[in-house]
C-alpha positions in Angstrom: 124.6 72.3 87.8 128.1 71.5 86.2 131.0 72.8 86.7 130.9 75.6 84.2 128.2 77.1 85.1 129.1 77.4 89.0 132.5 78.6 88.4 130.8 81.6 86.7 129.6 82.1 90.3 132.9 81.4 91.9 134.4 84.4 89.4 131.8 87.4 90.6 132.1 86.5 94.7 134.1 87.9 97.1 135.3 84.7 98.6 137.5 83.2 95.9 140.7 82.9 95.7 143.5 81.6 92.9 145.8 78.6 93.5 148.6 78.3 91.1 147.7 74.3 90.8 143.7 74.4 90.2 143.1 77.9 89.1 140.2 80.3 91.3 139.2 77.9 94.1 136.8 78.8 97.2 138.8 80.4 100.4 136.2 78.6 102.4 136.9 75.3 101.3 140.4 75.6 99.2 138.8 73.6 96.1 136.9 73.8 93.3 133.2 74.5 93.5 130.6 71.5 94.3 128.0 73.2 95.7 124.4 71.8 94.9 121.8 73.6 93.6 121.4 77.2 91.8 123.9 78.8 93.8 126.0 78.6 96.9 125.3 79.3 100.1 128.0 81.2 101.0 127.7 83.3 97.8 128.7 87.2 98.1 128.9 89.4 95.3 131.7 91.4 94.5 130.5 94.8 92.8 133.9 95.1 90.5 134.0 92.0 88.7 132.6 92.6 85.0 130.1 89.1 84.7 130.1 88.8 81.3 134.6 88.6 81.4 133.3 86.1 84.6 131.5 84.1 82.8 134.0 84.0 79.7 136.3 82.6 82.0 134.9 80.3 83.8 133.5 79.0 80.4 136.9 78.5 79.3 137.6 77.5 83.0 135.4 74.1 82.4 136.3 73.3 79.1 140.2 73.4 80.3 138.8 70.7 83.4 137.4 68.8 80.5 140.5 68.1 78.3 142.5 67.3 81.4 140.0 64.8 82.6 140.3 63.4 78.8 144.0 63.2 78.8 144.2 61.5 82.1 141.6 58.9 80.8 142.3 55.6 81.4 143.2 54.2 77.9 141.9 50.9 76.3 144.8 48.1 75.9 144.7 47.4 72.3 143.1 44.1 71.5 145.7 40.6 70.8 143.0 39.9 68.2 142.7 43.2 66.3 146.8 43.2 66.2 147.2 39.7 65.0 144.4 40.8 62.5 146.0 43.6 61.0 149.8 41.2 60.4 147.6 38.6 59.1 146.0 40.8 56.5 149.7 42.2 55.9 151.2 38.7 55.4 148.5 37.6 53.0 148.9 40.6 51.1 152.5 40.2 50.9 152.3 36.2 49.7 149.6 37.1 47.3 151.6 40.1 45.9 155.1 37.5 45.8 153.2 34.8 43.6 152.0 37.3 41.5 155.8 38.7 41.0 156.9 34.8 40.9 154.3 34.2 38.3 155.0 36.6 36.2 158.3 36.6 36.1 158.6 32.9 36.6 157.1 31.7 32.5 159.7 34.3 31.3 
């Protein structure tokens, strides 16, 4: 089960609680859920949470985990190759372009 899908839990039981750093988080455990199976053991419903508005948000919940695990992605080191590539194709474009202007300009 991912992470979406259990917070939906985590929204309609009793035994969550918000932490200004990682959002609704067990009380049990102080963390995120990562419980396995279909639901958690210590699961208890709390009658006055809508679970439709629960699961909005812990939809929204798991996409926001996403893009932070994205941003804090390693990223790759750009390749010496690919660099000295890209100056290479500049510099022969530039020469080529210079005889051109020399040529022309040159029989005048």
């Amino acid at each position: 089960m991912d992470l979406a899908n259990r917070m939906i839990q985590c929204q309609q039981c009793l035994k969550r609680e918000f932490n200004p750093r990682n959002g609704v988080v067990c009380s049990l455990t102080h963390a995120k859920p990562a419980f396995e199976g279909k639901e958690c053991p210590d699961f208890e419903e709390d009658p006055k949470v809508d679970k439709e508005r629960a699961r909005q948000i812990a939809i929204a919940t798991g996409r926001a985990e996403h893009e932070k695990a994205l941003k804090n992605a390693p990223r790759q080191p750009v390749s010496t190759k690919a660099v000295l590539s890209i100056i290479g194709t500049i510099l022969l474009v530039a020469i080529i372009i210079g005889i051109r202007i020399a040529i022309r300009y040159g029989n005048s």
